[in-house]
DOVEX-475987 format. One record per residue (C-alpha): x, y, z. Coordinates in steps of 0.1 Angstrom, whole numbers, padded with zeros to 4 digits, always signed. Layout:
# DOVEX-475987
XYZ ...
***
This chain:
# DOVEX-475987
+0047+0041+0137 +0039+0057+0105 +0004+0072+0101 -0016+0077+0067 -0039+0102+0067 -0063+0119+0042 -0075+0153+0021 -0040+0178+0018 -0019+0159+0041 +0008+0134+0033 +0000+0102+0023 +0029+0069+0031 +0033+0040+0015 +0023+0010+0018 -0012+0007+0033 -0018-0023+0049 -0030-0041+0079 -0060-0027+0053 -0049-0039+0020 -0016-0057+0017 +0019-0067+0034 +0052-0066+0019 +0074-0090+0031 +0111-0079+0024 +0134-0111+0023 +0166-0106+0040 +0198-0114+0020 +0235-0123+0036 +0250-0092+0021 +0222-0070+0030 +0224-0044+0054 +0197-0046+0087 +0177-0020+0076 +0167-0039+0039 +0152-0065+0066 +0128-0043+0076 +0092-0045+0062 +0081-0014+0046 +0077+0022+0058 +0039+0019+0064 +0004+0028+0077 -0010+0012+0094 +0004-0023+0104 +0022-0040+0083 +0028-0078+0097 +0055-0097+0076 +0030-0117+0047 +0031-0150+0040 +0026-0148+0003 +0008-0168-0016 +0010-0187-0050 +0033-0187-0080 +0053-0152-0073 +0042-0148-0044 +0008-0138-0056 +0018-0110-0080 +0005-0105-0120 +0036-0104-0134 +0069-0120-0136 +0091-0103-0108 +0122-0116-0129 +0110-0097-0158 +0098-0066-0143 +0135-0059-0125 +0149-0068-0161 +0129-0040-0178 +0140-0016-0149 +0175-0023-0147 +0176-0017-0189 +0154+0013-0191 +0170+0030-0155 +0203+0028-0149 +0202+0046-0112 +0175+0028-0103 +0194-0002-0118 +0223-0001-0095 +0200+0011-0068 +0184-0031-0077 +0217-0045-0075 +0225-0030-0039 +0188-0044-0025 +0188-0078-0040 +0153-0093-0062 +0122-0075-0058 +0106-0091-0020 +0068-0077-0032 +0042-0100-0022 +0004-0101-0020 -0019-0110+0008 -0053-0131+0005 -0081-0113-0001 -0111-0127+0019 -0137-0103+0005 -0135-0065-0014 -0153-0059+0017 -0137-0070+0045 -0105-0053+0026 -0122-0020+0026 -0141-0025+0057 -0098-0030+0069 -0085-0001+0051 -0113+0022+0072 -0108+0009+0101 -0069+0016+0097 -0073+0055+0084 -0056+0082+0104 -0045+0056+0138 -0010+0039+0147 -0011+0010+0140 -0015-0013+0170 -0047+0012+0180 -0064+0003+0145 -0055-0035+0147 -0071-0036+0183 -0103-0017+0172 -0106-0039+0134 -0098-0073+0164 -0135-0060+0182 -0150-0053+0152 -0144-0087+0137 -0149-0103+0174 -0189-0086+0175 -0192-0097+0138 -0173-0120+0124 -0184-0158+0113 -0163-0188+0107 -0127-0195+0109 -0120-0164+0092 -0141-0141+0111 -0159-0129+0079 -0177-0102+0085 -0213-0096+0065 -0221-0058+0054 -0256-0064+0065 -0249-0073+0104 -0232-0037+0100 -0259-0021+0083 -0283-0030+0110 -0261-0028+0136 -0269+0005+0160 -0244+0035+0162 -0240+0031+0197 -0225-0010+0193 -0203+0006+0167 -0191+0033+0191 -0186+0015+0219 -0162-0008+0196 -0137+0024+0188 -0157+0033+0158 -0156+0071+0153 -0187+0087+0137 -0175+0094+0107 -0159+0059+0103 -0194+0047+0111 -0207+0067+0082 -0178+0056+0055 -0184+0021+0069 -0223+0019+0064 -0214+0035+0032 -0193+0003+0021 -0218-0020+0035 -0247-0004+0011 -0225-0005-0022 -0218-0042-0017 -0256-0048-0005 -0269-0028-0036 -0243-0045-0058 -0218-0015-0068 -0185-0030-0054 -0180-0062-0080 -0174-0097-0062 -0138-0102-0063 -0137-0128-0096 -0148-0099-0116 -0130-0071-0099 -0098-0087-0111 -0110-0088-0146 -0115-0053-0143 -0089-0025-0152 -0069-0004-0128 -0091+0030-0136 -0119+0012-0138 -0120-0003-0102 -0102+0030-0094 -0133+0049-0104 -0159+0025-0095 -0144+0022-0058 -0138+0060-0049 -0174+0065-0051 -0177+0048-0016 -0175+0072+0012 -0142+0075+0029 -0122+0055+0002 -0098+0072-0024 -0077+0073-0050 -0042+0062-0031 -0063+0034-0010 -0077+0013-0041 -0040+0017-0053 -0027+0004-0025 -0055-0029-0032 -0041-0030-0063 -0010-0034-0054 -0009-0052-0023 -0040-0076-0028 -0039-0081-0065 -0005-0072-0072 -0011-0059-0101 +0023-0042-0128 +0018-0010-0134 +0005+0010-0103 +0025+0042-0093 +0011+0062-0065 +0016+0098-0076 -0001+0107-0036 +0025+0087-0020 +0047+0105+0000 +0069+0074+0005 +0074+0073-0029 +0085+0106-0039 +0105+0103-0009 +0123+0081-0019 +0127+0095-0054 +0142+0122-0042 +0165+0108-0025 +0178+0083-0047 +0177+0106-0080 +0197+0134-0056 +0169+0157-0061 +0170+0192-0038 +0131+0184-0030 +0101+0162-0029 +0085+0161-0067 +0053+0174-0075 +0023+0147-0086 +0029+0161-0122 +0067+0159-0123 +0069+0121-0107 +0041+0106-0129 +0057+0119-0160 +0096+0105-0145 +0076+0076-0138 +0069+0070-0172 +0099+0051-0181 +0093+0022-0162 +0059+0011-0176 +0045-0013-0175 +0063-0027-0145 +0054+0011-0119 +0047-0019-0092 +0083-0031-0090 +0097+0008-0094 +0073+0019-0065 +0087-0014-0041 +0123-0005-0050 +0115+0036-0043 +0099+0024-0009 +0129+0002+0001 +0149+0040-0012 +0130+0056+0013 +0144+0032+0039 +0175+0030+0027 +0185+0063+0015 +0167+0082+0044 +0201+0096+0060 +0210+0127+0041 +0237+0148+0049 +0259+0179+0033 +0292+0172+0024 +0321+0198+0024 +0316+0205-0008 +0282+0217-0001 +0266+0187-0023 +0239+0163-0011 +0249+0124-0002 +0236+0094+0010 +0244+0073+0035 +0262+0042+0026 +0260+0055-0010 +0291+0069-0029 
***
């Protein structure tokens, strides 16, 4: 299981069990590892959509259009892994998404899903096991301990709970009319949540176009890989190659992710030149 974690150290894509799911749909001609569901932290259970394209902002048709005519390599790259399989997962609250996402930081997984379970067992209401920032705001350090809660996930968590009580994080009907540096700047001001974990929101629970992760090691993973470069690209080097594919960065981060998956098998050839796996 792949880990996210924080400050200098890598960041992989995507981010759920927090904030989204991809669901990659299997194809005939596909090989077994396309069927896998993304490289991710934490847990990342196969979605069930939602909606008219599966919840997404945009037309997936027309994004892979615009990618396979502006990128050529990443065109072919398309034709090998089949029609973009991004889709979005319900969001019950900005919240309980964030509330999620901290929960999930630095742990595997099936630890983070069993600790967010007893967290939404004390505290959740209704079918849905909603949980209300005040019963965490009032709630002691020791109940919060006792449920897995480390200290400073207590502190980023109370943090959250304040913002919404005071008003800062927008309900979620006008947090979708906002834009993506907007909520970016208005949500980073919470304890405990950056840059790469709103853009992972935007992405995964409003599936918004044009999000590229510079952080994401994933990513530039998989960039390397697929463009044959000798190394990972610096922030600086993949936003500005990143460039071409506005205003559809969404569908060129899902296809860089499935890269990552696909592509990960690197080896020298004889003539001392890099190659893929199952690539020629």
């Amino acid at each position: 299981m792949v880990t996210r974690s924080t400050g200098k150290k890598r960041l992989v894509s995507p981010a759920p069990g927090n904030l989204g799911e991809v669901r990659l749909v299997r194809k005939p001609n596909q090989a077994p590892d396309a069927a896998k569901r993304s490289p991710a932290p934490p847990s990342l259970e196969p979605a069930a959509g939602g909606g008219v394209n599966g919840g997404l902002a945009f037309d997936p048709a027309e994004a892979v259009e615009h990618l396979r005519r502006v990128d050529p390599i990443l065109g072919r790259f398309i034709d090998r892994v089949g029609p973009l399989g991004l889709e979005t997962s319900p969001v019950l609250s900005p919240f309980q998404a964030f509330l999620e996402a901290i929960v999930y930081q630095q742990l595997n997984g099936k630890a983070a899903a069993a600790i967010f379970s007893r967290v939404q067992t004390a505290f959740g209401t209704g079918p849905d096991r909603e949980i209300r920032p005040f019963d965490l705001v009032r709630a002691p350090d020791e109940e919060l301990r006792a449920l897995g809660l480390s200290r400073p996930k207590i502190a980023a968590i109370r943090d959250l709970a304040e913002h919404t009580l005071a008003g800062r994080i927008p309900p979620l009907t006008r947090l979708r009319r906002m834009s993506d540096e907007a909520l970016i700047e208005r949500l980073t001001r919470v304890r405990g949540i950056g840059r790469w974990t709103v853009e992972m929101f935007l992405i995964f629970r409003l599936g918004r176009p044009d999000v590229l992760a510079i952080d994401d090691y994933g990513l530039r993973k998989g960039f390397s890989l697929l463009y044959r470069k000798p190394g990972l690209p610096d922030r600086r080097e993949f936003g500005m190659c990143g460039e071409i594919w506005r205003p559809f960065r969404t569908a060129a981060s899902w296809y860089l992710w499935r890269a990552n998956e696909l592509l990960k098998y690197v080896f020298t050839d004889q003539g001392g030149g890099r190659r893929s796996a199952g690539r020629s």
